[in-house]
Backbone as CSV, one residue per row, in Angstrom:
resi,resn,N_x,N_y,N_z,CA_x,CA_y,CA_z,C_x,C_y,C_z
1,UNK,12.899,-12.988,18.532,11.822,-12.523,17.654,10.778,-13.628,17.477
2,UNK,9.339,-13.354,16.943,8.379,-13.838,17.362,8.290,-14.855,16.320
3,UNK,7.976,-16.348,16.221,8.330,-16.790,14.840,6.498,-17.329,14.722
4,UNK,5.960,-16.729,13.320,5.561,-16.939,12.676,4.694,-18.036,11.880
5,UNK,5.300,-18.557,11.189,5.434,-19.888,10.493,6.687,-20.916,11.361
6,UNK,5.958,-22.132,11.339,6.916,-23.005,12.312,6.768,-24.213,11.497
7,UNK,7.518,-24.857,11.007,7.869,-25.688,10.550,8.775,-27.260,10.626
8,UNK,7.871,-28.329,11.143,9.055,-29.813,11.121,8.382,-30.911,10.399
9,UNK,9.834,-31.004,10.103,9.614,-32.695,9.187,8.580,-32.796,8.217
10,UNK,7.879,-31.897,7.676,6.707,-31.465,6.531,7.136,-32.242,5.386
11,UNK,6.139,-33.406,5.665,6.465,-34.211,4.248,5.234,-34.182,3.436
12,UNK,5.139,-34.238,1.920,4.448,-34.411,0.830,4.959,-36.327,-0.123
13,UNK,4.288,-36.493,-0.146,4.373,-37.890,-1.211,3.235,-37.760,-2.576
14,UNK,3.308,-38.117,-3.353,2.081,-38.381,-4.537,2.900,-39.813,-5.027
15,UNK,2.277,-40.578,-4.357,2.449,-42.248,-4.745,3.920,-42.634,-3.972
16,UNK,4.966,-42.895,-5.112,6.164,-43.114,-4.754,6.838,-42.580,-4.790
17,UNK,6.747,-40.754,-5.010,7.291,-39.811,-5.389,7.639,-38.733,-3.941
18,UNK,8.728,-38.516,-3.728,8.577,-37.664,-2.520,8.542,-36.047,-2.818
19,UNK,7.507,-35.225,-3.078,7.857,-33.809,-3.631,8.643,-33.150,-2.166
20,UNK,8.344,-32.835,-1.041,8.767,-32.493,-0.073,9.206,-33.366,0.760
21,UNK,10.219,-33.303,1.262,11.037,-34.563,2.149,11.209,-34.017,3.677
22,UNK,10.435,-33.919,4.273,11.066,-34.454,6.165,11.686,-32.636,6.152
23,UNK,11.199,-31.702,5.359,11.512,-30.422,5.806,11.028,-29.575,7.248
24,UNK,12.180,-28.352,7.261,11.613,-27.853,9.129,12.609,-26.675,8.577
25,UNK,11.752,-25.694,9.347,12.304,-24.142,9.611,11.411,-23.530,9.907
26,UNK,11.534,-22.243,10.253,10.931,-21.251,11.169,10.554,-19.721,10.213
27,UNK,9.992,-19.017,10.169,9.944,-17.770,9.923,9.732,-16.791,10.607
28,UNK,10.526,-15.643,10.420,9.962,-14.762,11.819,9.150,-14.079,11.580
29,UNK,8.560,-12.708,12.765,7.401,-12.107,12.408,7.647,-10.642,11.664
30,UNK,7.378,-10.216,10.267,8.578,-9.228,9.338,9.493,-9.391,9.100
31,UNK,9.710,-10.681,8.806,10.733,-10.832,7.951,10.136,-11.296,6.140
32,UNK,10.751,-11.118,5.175,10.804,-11.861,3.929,12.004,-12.891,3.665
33,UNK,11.380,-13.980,4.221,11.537,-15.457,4.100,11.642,-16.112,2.633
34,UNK,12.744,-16.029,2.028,12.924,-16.240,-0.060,13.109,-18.067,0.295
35,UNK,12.413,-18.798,-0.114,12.221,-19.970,-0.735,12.808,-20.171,-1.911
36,UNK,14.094,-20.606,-2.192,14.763,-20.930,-3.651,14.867,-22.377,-4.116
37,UNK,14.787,-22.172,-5.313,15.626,-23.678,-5.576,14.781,-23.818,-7.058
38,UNK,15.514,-24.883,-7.831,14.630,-25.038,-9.279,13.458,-25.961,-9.480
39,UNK,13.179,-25.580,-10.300,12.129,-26.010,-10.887,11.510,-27.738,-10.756
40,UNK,10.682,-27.877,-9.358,10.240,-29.459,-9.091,10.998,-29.324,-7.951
41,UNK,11.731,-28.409,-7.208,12.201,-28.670,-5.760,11.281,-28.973,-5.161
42,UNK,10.003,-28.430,-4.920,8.847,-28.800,-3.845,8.384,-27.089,-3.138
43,UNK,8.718,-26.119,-4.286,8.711,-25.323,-3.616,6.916,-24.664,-3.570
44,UNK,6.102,-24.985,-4.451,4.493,-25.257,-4.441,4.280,-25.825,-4.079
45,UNK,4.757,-27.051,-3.808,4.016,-27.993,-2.494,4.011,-27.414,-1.512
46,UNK,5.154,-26.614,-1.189,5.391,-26.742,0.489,4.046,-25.062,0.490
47,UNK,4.390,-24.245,-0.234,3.031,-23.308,-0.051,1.996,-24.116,0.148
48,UNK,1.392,-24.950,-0.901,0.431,-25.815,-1.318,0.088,-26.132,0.487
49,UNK,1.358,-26.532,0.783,0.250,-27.564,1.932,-0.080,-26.348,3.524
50,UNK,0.968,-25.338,3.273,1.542,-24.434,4.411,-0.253,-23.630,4.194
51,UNK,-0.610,-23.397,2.975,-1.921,-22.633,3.181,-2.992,-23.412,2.564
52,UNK,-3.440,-24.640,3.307,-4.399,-25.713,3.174,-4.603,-25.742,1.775
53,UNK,-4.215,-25.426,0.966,-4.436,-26.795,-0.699,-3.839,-28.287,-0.513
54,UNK,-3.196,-28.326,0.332,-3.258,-29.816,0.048,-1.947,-29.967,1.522
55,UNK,-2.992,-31.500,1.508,-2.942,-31.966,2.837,-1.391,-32.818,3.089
56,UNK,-0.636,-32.336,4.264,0.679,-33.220,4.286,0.375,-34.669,4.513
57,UNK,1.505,-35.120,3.694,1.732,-37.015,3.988,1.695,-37.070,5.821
58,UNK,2.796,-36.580,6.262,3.255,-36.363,7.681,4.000,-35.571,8.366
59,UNK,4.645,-35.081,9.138,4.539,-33.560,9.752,4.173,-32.830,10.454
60,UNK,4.519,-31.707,10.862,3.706,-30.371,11.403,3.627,-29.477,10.811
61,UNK,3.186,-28.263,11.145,3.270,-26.717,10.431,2.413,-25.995,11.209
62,UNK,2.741,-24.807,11.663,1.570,-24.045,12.102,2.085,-22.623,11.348
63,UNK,0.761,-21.857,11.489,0.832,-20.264,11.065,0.044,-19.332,11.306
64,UNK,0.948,-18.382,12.076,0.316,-17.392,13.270,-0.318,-18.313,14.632
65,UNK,0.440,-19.587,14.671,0.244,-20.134,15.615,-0.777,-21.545,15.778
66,UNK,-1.526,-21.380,14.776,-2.362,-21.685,14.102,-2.236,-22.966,13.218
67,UNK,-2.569,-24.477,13.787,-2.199,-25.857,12.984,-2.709,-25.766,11.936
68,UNK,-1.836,-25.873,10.393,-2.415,-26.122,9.150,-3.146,-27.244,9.472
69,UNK,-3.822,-28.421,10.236,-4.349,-29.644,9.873,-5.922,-29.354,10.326
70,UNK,-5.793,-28.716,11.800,-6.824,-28.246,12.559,-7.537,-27.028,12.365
71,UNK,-6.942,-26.622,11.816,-7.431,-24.577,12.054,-6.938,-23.884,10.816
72,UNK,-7.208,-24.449,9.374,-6.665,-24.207,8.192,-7.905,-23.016,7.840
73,UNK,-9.088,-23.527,8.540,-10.074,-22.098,8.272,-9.899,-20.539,8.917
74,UNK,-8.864,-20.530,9.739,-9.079,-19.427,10.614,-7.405,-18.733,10.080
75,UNK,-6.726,-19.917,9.444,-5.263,-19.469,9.193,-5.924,-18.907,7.410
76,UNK,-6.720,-19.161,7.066,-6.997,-18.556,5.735,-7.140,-17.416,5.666
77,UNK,-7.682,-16.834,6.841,-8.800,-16.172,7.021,-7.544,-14.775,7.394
78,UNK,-6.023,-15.220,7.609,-5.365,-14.298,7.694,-3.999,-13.912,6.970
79,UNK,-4.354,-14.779,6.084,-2.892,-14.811,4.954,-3.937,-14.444,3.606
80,UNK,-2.306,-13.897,2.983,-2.920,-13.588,1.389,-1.877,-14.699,0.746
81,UNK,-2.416,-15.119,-0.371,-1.899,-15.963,-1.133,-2.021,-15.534,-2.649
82,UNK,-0.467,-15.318,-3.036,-0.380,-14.967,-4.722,-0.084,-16.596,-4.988
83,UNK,-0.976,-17.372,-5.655,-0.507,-18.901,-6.584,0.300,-18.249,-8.038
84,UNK,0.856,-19.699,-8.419,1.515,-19.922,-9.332,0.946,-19.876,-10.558
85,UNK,-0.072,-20.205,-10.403,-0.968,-20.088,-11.843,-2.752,-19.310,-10.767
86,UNK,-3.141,-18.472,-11.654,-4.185,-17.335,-11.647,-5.843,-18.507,-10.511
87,UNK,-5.760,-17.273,-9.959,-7.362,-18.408,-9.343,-8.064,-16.932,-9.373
88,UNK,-8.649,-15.939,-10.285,-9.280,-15.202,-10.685,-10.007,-15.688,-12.065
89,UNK,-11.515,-14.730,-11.187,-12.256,-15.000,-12.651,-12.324,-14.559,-14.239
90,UNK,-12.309,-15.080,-14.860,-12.233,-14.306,-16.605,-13.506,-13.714,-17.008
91,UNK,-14.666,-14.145,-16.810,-15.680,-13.258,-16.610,-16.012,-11.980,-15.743
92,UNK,-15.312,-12.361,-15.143,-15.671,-10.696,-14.355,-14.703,-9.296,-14.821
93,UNK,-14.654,-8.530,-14.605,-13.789,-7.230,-14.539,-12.822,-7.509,-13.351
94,UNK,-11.855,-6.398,-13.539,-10.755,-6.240,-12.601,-11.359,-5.779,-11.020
95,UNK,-11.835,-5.023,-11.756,-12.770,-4.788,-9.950,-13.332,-5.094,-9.323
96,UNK,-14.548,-6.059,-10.238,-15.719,-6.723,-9.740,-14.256,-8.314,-8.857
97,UNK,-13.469,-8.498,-9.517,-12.595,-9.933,-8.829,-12.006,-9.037,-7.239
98,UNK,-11.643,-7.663,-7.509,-11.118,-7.520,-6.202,-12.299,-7.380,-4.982
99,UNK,-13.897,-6.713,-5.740,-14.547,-6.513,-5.049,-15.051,-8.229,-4.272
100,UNK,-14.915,-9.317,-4.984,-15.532,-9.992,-4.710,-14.483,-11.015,-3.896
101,UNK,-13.376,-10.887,-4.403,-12.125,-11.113,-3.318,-12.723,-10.895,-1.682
102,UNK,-12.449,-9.568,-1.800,-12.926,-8.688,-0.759,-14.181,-8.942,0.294
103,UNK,-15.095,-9.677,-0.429,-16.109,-10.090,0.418,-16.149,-11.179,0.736
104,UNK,-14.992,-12.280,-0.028,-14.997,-13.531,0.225,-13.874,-13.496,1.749
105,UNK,-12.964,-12.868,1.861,-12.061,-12.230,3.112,-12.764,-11.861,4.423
106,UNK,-14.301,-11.726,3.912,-15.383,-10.591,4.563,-14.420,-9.245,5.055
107,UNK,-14.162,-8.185,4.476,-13.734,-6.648,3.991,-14.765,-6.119,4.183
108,UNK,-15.325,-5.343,5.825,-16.533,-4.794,5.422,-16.979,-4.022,4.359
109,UNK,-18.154,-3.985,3.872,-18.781,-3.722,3.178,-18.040,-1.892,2.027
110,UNK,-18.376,-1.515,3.262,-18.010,0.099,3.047,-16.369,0.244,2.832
111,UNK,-15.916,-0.365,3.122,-14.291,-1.197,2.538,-13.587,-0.964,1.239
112,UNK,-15.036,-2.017,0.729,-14.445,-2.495,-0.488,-13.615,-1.831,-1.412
113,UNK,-14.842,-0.835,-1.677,-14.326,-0.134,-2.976,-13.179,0.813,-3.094
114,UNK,-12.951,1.099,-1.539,-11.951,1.930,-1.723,-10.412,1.174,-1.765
115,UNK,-10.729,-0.037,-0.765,-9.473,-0.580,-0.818,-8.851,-1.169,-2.287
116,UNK,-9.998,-1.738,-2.968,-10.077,-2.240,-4.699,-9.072,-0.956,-5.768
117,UNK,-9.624,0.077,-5.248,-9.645,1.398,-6.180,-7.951,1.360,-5.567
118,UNK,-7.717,1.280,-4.824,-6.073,1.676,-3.915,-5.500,1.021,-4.597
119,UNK,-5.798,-0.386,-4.883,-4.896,-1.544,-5.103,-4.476,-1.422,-6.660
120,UNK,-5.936,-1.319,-7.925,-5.988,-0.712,-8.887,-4.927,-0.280,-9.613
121,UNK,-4.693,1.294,-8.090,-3.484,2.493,-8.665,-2.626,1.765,-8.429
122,UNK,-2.197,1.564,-7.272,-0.731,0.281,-7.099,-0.350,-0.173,-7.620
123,UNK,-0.859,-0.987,-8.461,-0.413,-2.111,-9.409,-0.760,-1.045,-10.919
124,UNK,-1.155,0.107,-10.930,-1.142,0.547,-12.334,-2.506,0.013,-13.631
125,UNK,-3.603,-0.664,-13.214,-4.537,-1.377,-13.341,-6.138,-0.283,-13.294
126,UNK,-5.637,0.799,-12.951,-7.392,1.628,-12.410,-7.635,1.600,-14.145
127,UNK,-6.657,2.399,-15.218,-7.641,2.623,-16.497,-8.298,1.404,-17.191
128,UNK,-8.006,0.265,-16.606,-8.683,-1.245,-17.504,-9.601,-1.660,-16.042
129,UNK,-9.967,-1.180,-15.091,-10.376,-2.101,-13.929,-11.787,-2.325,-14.395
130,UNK,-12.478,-1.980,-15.501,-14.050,-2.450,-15.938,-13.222,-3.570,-17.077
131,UNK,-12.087,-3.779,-17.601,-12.436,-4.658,-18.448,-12.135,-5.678,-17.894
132,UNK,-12.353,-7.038,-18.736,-12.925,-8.422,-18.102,-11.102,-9.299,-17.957
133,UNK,-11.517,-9.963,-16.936,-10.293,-10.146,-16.746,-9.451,-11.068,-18.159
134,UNK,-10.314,-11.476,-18.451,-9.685,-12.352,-19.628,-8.608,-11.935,-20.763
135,UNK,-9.767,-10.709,-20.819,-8.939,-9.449,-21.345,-7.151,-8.973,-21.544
136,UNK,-7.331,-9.370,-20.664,-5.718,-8.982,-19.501,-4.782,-9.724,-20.411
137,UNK,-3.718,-8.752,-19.962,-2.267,-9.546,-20.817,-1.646,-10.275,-19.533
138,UNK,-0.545,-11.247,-19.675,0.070,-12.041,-18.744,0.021,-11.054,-17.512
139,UNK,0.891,-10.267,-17.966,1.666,-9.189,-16.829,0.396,-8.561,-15.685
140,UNK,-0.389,-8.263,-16.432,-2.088,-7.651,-16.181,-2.630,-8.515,-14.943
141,UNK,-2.871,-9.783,-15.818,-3.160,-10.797,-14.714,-2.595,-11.227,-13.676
142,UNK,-1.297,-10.953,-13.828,0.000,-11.422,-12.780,-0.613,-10.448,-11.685
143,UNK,-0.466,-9.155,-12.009,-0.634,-7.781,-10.883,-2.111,-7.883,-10.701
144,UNK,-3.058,-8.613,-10.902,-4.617,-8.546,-10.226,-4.675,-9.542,-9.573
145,UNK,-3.666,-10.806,-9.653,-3.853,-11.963,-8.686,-3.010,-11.394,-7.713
146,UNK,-1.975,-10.611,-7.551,-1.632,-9.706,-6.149,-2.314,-9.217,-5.429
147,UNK,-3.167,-8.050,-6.372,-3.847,-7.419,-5.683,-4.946,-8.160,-4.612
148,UNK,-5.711,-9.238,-5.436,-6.570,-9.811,-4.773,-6.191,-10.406,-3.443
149,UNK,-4.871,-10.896,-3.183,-4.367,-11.627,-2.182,-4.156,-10.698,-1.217
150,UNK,-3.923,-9.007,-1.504,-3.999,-8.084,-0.243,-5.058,-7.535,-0.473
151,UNK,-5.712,-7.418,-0.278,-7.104,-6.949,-0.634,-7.614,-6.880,1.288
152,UNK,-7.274,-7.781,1.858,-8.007,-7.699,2.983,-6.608,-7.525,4.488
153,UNK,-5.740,-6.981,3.797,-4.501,-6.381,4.684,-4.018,-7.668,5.467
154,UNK,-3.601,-8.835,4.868,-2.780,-10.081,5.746,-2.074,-10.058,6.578
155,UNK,-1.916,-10.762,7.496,-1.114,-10.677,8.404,0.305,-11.521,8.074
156,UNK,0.201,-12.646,7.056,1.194,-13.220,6.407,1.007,-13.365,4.793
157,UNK,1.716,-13.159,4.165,1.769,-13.257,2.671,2.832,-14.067,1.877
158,UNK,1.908,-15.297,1.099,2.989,-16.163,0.345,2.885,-15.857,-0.820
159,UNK,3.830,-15.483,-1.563,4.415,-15.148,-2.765,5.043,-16.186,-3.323
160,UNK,4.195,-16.859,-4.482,4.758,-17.777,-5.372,4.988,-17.450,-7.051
161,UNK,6.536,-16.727,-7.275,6.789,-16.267,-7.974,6.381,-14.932,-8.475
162,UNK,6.314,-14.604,-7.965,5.102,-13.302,-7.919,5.439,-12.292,-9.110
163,UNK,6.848,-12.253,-9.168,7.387,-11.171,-10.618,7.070,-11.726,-11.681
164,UNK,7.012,-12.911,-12.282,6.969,-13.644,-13.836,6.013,-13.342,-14.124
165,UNK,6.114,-12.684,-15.013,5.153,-11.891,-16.249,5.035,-10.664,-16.022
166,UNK,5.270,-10.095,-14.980,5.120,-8.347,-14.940,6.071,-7.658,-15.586
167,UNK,5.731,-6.923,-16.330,6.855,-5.747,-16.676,7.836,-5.245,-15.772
168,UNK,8.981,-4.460,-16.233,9.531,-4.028,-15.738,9.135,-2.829,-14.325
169,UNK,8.438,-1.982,-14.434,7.662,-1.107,-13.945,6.978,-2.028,-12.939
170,UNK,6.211,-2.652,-13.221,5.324,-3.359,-12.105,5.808,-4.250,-11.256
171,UNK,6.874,-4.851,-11.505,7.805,-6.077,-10.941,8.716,-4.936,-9.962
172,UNK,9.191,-3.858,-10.343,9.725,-2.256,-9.383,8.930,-1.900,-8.379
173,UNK,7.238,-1.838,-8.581,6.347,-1.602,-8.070,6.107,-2.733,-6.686
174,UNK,6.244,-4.005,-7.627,6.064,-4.498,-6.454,7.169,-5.555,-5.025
175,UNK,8.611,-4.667,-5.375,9.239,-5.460,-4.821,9.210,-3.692,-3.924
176,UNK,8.797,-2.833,-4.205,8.836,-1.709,-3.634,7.579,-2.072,-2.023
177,UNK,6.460,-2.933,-2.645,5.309,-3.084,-1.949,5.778,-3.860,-0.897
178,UNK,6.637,-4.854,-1.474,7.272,-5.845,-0.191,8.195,-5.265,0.538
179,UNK,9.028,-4.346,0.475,9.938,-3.369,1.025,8.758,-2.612,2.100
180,UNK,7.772,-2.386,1.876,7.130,-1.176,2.568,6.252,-2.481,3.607
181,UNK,6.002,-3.453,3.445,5.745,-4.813,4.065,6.207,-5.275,5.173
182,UNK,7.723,-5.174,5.086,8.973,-5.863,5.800,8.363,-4.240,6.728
183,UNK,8.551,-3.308,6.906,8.807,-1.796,7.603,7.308,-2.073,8.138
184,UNK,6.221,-2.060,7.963,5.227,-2.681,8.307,5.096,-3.563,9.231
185,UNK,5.610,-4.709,9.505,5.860,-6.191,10.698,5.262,-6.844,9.683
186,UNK,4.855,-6.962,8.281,4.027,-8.247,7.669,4.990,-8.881,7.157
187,UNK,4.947,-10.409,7.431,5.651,-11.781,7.082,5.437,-11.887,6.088
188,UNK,6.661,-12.164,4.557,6.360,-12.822,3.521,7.053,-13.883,3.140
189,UNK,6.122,-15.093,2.491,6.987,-15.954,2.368,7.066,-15.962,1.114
190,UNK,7.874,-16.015,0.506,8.475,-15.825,-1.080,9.337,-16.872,-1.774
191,UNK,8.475,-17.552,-3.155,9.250,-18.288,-3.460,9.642,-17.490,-4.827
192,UNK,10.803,-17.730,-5.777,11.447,-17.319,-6.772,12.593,-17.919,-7.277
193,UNK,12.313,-17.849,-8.395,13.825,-18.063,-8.944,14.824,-17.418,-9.814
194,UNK,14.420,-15.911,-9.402,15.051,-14.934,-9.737,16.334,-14.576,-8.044
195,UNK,17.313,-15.111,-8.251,18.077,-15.228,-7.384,18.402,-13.425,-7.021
196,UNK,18.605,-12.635,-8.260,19.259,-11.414,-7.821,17.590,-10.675,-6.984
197,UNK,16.407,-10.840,-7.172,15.820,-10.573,-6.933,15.525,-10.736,-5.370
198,UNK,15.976,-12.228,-4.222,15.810,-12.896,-3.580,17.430,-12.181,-2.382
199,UNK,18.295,-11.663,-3.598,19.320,-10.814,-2.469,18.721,-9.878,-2.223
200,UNK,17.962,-8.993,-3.164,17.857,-7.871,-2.672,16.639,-7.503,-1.714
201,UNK,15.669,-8.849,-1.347,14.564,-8.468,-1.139,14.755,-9.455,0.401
202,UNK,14.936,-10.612,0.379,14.961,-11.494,1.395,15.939,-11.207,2.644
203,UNK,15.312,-11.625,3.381,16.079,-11.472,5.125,16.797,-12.672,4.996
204,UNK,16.288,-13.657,5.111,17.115,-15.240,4.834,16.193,-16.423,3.931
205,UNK,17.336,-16.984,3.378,16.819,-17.675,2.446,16.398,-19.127,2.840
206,UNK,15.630,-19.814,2.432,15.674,-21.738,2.468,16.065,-22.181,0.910
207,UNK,17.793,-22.917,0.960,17.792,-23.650,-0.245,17.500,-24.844,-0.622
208,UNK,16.257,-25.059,-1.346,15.650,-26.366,-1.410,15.879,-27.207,-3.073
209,UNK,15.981,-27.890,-2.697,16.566,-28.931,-3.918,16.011,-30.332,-3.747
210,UNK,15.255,-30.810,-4.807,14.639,-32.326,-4.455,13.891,-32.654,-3.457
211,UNK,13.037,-31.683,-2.838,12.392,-31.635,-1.994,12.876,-31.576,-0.090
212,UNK,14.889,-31.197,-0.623,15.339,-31.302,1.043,15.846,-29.563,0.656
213,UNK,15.779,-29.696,2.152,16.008,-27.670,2.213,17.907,-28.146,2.413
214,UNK,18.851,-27.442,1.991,20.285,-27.980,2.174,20.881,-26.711,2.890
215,UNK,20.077,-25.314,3.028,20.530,-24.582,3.662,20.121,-23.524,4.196
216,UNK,19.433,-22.781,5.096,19.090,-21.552,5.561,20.291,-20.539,6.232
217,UNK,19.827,-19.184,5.435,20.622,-18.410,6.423,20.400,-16.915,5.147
218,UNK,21.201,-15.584,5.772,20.994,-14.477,5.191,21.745,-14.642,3.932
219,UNK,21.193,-13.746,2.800,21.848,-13.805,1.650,23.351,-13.205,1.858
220,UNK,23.817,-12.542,2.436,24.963,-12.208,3.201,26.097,-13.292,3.922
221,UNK,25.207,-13.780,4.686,26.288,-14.833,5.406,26.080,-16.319,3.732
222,UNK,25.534,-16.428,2.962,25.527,-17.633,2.160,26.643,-17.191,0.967
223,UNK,26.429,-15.902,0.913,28.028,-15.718,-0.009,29.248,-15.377,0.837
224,UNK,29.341,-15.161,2.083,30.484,-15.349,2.588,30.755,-16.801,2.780
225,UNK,29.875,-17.736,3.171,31.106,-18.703,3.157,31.410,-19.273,2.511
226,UNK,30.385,-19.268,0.809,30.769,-19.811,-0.436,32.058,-19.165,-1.254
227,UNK,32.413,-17.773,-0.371,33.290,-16.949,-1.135,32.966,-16.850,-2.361
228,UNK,31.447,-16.315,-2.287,30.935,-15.952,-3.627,30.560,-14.168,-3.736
229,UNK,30.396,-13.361,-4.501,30.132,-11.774,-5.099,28.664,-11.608,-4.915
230,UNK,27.837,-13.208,-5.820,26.650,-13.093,-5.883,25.673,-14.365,-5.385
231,UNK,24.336,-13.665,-4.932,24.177,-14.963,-4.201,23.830,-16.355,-5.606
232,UNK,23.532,-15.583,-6.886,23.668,-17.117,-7.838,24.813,-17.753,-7.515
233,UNK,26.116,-17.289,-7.797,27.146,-18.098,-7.340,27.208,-18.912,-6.505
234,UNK,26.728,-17.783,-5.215,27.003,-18.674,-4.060,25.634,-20.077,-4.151
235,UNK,24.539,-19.831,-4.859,23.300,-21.147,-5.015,24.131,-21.716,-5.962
236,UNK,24.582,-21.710,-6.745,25.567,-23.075,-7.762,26.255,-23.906,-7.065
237,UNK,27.021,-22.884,-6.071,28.444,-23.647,-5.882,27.258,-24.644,-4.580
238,UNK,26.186,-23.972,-3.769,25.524,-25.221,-2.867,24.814,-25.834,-3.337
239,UNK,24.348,-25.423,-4.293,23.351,-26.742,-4.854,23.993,-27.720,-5.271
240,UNK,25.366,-27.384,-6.439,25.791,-28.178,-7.213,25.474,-28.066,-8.812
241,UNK,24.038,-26.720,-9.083,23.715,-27.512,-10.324,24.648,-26.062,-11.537
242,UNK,24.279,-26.515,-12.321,24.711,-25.580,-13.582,24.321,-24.448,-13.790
243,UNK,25.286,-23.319,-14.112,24.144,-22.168,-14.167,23.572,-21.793,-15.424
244,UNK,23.517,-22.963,-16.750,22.169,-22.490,-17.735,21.518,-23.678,-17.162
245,UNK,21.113,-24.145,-16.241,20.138,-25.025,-15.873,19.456,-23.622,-14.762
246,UNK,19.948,-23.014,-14.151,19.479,-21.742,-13.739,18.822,-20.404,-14.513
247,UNK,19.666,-20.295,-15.752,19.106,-19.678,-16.279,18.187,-19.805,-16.946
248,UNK,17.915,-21.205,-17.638,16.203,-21.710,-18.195,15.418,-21.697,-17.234
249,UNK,15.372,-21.927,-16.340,14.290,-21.654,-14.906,14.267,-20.283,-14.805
250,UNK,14.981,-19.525,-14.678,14.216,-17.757,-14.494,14.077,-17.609,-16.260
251,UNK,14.137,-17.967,-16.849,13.623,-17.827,-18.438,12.227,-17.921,-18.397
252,UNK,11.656,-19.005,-17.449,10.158,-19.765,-17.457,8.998,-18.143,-17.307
């Protein structure tokens, strides 16, 4: 199978600090690729640097073939990116951000509005899409920084945390969207730390801890050989760490 995202030795530093350490793996093409681990693993860096926000210490990476160092304009130009914290405007409306999403993607023209209006219903968002985004409750904002990131139909999609703050209903909605994604051929890369969320949705996981990945493989084969029920179990017993040190991290 065709891989995707390619990944070696991807290091991050900020001074004397190593956030990402000498990481490498592969993603294939339709698969959902779950990125785990807690809170300060490196798991925003490694998005961070995989879709040009910020530049590796040393390394490789490519996506869709495509060198993050060399060709970070043309790899933009085909991924959607949900961040960790909101990069939508508070002055504008819900629509006017997808419409303008949309043209920043360049979405021809005659496009826009319908694809905006689609996304809207999707996420449950059409009866507020004139009010201003500021407006918006957590959950609100959570599901319009989605929308905006498909707005122009990606060919790869990184998901950084993407459920925290959505309601119940919309967080259904949209692990339904990534289900219909995977059946599609579109690549997602998904980070979370909602572990039950990451069995039911991910093809194979990367477990990253302190900035080293300690294990890849299907949520399936990682509780068989932990002889674990669930894959939290089976992430305790490999990480090592505690599980209310797990549970304050999906609390966040």
């Amino acid at each position: 199978m065709e891989n995707v995202i390619y990944v070696k030795e991807l290091t991050k530093r900020f001074g004397d600090f190593t956030a990402v350490d000498g990481i490498g793996f592969e993603v294939r093409k339709g698969e959902v690729f779950g990125f785990l681990g807690p809170n300060g693993a490196g798991k925003t860096t490694t998005i961070r640097m995989l879709t040009g926000l910020s530049k590796p210490t040393c390394g490789s990476a490519s996506v869709l073939g495509l060198d993050i160092k060399s060709e970070i304009i043309n790899v933009k130009k085909r991924i959607g990116v949900v961040p960790e914290i909101s990069n939508l405007y508070d002055e504008l409306s819900g629509f006017d951000n997808l419409l303008f999403m949309a043209q920043l993607y360049g979405v021809p023209r005659t496009q826009r509005k319908r694809r905006a209006e689609e996304l809207l219903k999707t996420f449950r968002l059409y009866e507020r899409k004139d009010g201003l985004f500021r407006t918006f409750s957590r959950g609100m904002k959570r599901a319009l920084a989605i929308a905006a990131a498909l707005i122009h139909n990606p060919e790869v999609i990184f998901l950084d945390e993407p459920t925290v703050g959505l309601d119940v209903v919309a967080a259904r909605s949209l692990r339904n969207l990534i289900s219909n994604f995977r059946r599609q051929g579109i690549t997602i890369f998904h980070t979370t730390h909602y572990l039950e969320e990451a069995d039911l949705l991910c093809d194979r996981v990367a477990v990253l801890v302190k900035g080293k990945i300690l294990t890849i493989d299907t949520p399936e084969a990682l509780k068989s050989k932990t002889n674990k029920k669930s894959l939290e179990e089976a992430f305790m017993k490999i990480t090592g760490l505690e599980p209310d040190v797990m549970a304050i991290e999906k609390g966040k």
